[in-house]
N, C-alpha and C positions, 0 to 999 in steps of 0.2 A: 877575841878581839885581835884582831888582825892590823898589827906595827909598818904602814909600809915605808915609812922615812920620819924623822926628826929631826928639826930645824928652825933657826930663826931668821927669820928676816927683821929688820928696823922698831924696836921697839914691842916687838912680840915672838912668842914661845907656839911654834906647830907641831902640831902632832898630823900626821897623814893615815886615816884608818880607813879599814873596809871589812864589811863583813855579809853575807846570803842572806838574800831575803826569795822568799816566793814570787817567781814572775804574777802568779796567779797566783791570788790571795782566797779564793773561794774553797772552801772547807778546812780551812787552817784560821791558826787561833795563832796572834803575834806573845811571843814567848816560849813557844813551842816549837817543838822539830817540823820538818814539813819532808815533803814528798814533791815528784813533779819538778819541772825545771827550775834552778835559779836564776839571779840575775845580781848582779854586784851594789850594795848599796855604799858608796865613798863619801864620807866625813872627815871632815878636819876640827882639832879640837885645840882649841886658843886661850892663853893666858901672857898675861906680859909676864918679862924675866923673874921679877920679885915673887909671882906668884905659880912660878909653876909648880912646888911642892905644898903648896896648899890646899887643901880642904876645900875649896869652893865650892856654893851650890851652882848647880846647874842651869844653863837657857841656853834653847835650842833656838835657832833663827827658821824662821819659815818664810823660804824666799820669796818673794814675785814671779810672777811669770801668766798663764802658763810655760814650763817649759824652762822656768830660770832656773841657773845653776847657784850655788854659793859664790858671793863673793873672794874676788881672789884678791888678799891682802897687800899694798905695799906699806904701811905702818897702821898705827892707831887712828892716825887723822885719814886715813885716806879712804875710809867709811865713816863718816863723821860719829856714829851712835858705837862704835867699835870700843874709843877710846874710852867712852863713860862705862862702858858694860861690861870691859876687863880690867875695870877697878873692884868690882862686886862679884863676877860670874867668872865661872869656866865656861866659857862658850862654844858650842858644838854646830860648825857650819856645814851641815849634809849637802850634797850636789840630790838633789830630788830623782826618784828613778825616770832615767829616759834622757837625765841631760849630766854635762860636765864631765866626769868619769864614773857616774853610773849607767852602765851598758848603754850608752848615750844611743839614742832614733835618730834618723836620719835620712838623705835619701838612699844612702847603700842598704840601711834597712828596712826599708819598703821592696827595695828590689829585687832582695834576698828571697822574701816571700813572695813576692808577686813568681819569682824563678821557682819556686819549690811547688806551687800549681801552675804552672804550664800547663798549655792544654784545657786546662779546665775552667770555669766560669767561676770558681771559687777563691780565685786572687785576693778580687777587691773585699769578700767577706770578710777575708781570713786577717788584710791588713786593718778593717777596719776595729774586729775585734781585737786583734794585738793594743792598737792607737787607744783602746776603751781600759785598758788595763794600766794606764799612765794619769787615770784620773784623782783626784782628790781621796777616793776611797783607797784606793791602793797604797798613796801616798803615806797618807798616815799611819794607812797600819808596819809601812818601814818602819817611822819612825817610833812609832810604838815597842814593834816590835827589839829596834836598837835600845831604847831605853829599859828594857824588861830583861835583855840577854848580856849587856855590856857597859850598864849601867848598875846592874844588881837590882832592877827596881825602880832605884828613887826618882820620890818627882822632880819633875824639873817646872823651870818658867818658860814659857814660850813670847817669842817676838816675830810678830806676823806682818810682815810688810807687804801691801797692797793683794797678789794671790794669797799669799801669807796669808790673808787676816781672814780670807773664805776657809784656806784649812785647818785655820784656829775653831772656828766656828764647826767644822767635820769632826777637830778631834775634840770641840767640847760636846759634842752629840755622840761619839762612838765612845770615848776613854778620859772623861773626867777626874777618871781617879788617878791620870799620872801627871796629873799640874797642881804645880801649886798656886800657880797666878799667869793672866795672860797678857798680854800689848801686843796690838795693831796699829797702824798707822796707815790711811787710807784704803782700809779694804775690810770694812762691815758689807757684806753682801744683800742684797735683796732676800729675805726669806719671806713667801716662799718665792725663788727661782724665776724668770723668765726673762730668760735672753732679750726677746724684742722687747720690754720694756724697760728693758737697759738701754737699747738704744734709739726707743723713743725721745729720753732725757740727754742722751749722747752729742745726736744731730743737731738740735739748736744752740745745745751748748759749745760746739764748733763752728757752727755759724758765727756765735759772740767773739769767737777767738780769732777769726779771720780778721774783724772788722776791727778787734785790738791790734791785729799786729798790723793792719794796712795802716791804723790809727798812728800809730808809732812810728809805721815806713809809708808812708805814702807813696813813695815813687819805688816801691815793689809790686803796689798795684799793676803800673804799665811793665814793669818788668817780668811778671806774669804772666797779663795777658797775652805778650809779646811770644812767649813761649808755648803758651796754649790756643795759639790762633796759628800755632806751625805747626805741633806736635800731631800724631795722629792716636786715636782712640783708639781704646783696647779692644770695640770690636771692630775697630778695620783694620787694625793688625791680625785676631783672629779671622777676617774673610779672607784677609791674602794666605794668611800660611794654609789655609784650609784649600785653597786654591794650588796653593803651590806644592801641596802633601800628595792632591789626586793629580797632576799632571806633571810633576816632576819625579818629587821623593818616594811615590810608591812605585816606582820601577827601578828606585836603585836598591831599596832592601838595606842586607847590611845593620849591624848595631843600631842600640838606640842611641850611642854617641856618636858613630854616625850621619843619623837620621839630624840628631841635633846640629851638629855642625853645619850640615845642609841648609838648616830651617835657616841659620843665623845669615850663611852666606848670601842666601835670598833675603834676607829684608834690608843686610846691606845694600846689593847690587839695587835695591827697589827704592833704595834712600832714605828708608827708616832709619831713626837715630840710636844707636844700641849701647847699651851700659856697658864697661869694661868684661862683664860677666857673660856679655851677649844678649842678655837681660832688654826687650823694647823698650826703650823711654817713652810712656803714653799720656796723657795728660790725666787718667786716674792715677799712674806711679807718680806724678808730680805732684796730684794732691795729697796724696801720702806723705808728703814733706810736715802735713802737719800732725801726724801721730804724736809729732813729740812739742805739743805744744800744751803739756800740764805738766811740764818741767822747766825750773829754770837755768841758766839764761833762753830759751829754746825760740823766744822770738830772734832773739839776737845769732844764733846758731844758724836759722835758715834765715833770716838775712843776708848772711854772708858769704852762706849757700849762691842764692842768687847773683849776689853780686857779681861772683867770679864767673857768669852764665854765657856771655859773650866775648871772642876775642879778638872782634876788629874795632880801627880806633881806642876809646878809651873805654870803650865797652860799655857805651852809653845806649840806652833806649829814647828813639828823636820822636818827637812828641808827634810827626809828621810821619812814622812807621804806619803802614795800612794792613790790614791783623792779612796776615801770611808773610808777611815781607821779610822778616827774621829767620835769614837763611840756616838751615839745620847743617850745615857746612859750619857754620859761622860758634856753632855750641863748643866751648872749652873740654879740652880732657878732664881738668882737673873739676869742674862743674861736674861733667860724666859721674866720674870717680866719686864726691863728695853726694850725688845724688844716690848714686849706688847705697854706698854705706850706711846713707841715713836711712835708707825704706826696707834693707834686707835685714830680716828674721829671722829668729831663731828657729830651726827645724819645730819644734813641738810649739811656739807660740800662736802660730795660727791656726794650725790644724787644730787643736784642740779649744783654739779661744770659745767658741760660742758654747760648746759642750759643757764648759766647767758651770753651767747653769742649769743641768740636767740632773734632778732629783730623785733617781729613782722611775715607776714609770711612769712617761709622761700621757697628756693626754692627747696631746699632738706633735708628730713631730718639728725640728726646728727648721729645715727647711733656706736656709740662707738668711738667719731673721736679718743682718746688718743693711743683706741686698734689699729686702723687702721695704724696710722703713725708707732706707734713700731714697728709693724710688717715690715713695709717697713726699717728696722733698723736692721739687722741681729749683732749687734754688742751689742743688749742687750737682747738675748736670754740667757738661763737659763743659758747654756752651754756653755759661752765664759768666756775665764780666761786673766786677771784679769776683773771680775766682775764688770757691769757698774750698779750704782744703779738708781733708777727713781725719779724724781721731783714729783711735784703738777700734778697728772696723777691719773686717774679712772680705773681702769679694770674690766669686767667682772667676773671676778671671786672672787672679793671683794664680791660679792654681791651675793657671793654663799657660803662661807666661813666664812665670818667674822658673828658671831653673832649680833652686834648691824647696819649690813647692810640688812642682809638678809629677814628682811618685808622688805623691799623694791621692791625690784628683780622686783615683778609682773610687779610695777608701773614703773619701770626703763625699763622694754621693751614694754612698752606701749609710754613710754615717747622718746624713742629714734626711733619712727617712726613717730613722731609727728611734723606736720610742721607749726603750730599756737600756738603763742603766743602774748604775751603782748608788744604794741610797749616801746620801752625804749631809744631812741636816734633818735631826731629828729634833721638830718645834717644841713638842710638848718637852723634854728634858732641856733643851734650851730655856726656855722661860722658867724651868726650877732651877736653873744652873745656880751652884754654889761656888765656884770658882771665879773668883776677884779679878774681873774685866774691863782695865781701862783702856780706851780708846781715845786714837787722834782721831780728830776728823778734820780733813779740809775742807771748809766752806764753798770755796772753788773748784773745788778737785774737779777733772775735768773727763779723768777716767770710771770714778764711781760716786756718785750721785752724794752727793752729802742728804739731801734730803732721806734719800733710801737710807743709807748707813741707821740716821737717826731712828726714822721708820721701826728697823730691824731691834734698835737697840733698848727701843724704849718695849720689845719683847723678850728681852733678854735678862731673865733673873743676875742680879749681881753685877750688872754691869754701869760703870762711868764712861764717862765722854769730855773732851777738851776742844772743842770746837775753836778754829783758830783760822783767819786768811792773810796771815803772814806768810805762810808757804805753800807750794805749791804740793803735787803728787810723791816727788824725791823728798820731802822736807827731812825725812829719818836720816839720810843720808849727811845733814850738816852736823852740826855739833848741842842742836838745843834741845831737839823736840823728844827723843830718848831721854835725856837729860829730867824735861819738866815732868814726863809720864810717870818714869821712876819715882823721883819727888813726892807726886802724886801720890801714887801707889802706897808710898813709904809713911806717910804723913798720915791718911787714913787707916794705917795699919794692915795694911793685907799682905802685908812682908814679913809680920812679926814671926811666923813660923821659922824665917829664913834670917832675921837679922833682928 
């Protein structure tokens, strides 16, 4: 176990560790030596002051994401479930491989590889398989593998939040034997698996959300549409660059930063509106504003978004505006900027989102399922007023647009015809499972289906549920809902091994 600093901050005891794990986990067994490349797995290991020479049992946190890192601590309160869980646990925050500081993906490493087949038509393969190796399978067998070399063994608890509580259900399929007990909080996954029927239930439940938060702001309605009766679409930004690629930029050559620069200066000089990053402001990235609307406060966040969206006069939208008339001159930096922030992603959270619903082999591949269902949605095309915006949803032209997506592209349509993967849910041991599984569930959760969760869970040997719509998706994040599971858990006895 590898010490690489110790330290506190406000209220808690760090420990900073790291130790090899198999980039490729295929013919390796976690607890054993391996062969073949590594890759760095970083965890941090947390107790407040009074307990750091104690005996604690163990809980490992199983982040969100795809793609999320561990939380990085400033006290006890500033993860609301923190403070309750290092009254009882030593707690072990891994950064998941691929992000944080384990050998974090990116786009420098896409293009690493995409450079090392030059030449050859084997780029996009090569990154697509890299990208397959960051899934839920792999995952766990880190952390398996951590608890079996540097732990000595023992079980731990595990706390699965939202992706979390999909690789809860991985590691109670692959390695029951190293928990003693589990919590999730909004992330029981559909078993069995399918992406488009995730966002069959996705879509109208965005639509609801719209019609709440216009409900709320009314006069964000016209603020809106005000923007989306200027802004131009992701595919007439794609026909211009693609125009401006064969009769400008393919006779200058040169890098693909570059190339990029170029692109940018053309949809300036053209009058496209561009994100600080250079990034198109298109009225699909605007509707992206509402990903984060099964969080709270998140109506009130893009609220306020908006509000700062114009800067002549009092930045008022006149009820006598005729849809174009909201000069793209007229869009705030600091709107830009605050637009930016809110829609850009984490390197591995999109590329992999639709994937982490792939089981083993499928029978079809998945193919764009988020584009597919939209599409069958006419109520969220660009052109409908009032303006419905989009959830936890991928689209192709993310991945044409957006700078810190765009390595990817090759490996994303190599990947969306691909019908093998890693298995990560094995049903029949699920429904025997003996391991003492309580679950939040949000009623409203807006990113996984409360109904599915229950679905799943009323297959799942040994497991409870607290079904609850006083919080939203973050609810782990305040100070109760850790708090009542625990309780839970404690009361019913599935802790007694441990307390």
């Amino acid at each position: 176990m590898t010490l690489l600093n110790e330290y506190y901050v406000p209220g808690l005891h760090i420990e900073d560790r790291s130790i090899d794990v198999p980039l490729d986990w295929t013919g390796h067994e976690p607890g054993h030596g391996f062969d073949g490349e590594p890759i760095k797995l970083f965890y941090r290991v947390v107790t407040t002051p009074e307990h750091v020479h104690d005996d604690l049992p163990l809980l490992i946190f199983l982040q969100g994401g795809p793609g999320g890192a561990g939380p990085r601590l400033l006290s006890p309160q500033s993860d609301g479930w923190i403070e309750e869980a290092t009254k009882h646990f030593r707690v072990i925050l891994p950064d998941q491989r691929g992000t944080g500081r384990s050998n974090r993906v990116d786009t420098h490493t896409m293009t690493r590889i995409a450079a090392a087949h030059t030449g050859t038509t084997d780029a996009a393969r090569a990154q697509a398989d890299y990208l397959k190796l960051f899934l839920a399978d792999s995952i766990v067998r880190d952390f398996e593998h951590l608890r079996r070399t540097e732990f000595g063994g023992r079980k731990w608890v595990t706390m699965g939040q939202s992706y979390g509580g999909f690789l809860t259900l991985t590691y109670l399929s692959l390695f029951p034997e190293g928990i003693n007990a589990s919590f999730t909080t909004g992330g029981i996954p559909h078993v069995p698996a399918d992406a488009t029927e995730v966002y069959e239930h996705t879509f109208p439940r965005m639509a609801r959300k719209t019609q709440q938060f216009y409900e709320r702001y009314p006069q964000d309605a016209a603020r809106v549409a005000a923007l989306a009766d200027t802004l131009p679409t992701a595919a007439e930004v794609n026909e211009f660059v693609a125009t401006l690629t064969d009769t400008v930029l393919g006779q200058l050559g040169g890098t693909a930063i570059e190339h990029r620069l170029g692109v940018i200066a053309g949809m300036a000089a053209h009058g496209f509106p561009l994100l600080p990053n250079g990034d198109p402001l298109t009225v699909e990235r605007l509707q992206c504003l509402g990903s984060d609307f099964g969080m709270k406060p998140s109506f009130e966040r893009v609220h306020w978004i908006l509000d700062d969206a114009f800067t002549s006069g009092d930045g008022s939208v006149s009820a006598e505006t005729e849809p174009g008339d909201a000069p793209l001159s007229d869009l705030s930096d600091e709107f830009l900027a605050k637009v930016m922030n809110a829609t850009s992603s984490r390197p591995l959270y999109w590329p992999l989102q639709e994937f982490i619903y792939a089981n083993g082999e499928l029978d079809e591949p998945i193919r764009w399922a988020a584009q597919r269902v939209r599409d069958r949605h006419p109520e969220f095309d660009t052109g409908e007023r009032p303006l419905n915006f989009t959830g936890e949803a991928m689209f192709p032209w993310m991945f044409e647009q957006e700078a810190a997506l765009r390595p990817f592209r090759a490996a994303m349509d190599v990947l969306m015809e691909d019908t093998h993967f890693g298995v990560i849910y094995d049903e029949e041991r699920l429904a025997g499972n003996e391991v003492p599984l309580q679950a939040g569930v949000y009623f409203d959760d807006m990113y996984v289906d409360s109904g599915m969760q229950l679905d799943t869970l009323s297959r799942i040997g040994n497991s409870h549920y607290w079904v609850t719509n006083e919080f939203e998706h973050d609810g782990l994040h305040g100070s109760v809902v850790f708090r009542h599971l625990w309780q839970e858990a404690l009361d019913r006895g599935d802790l007694e091994t441990l307390f």
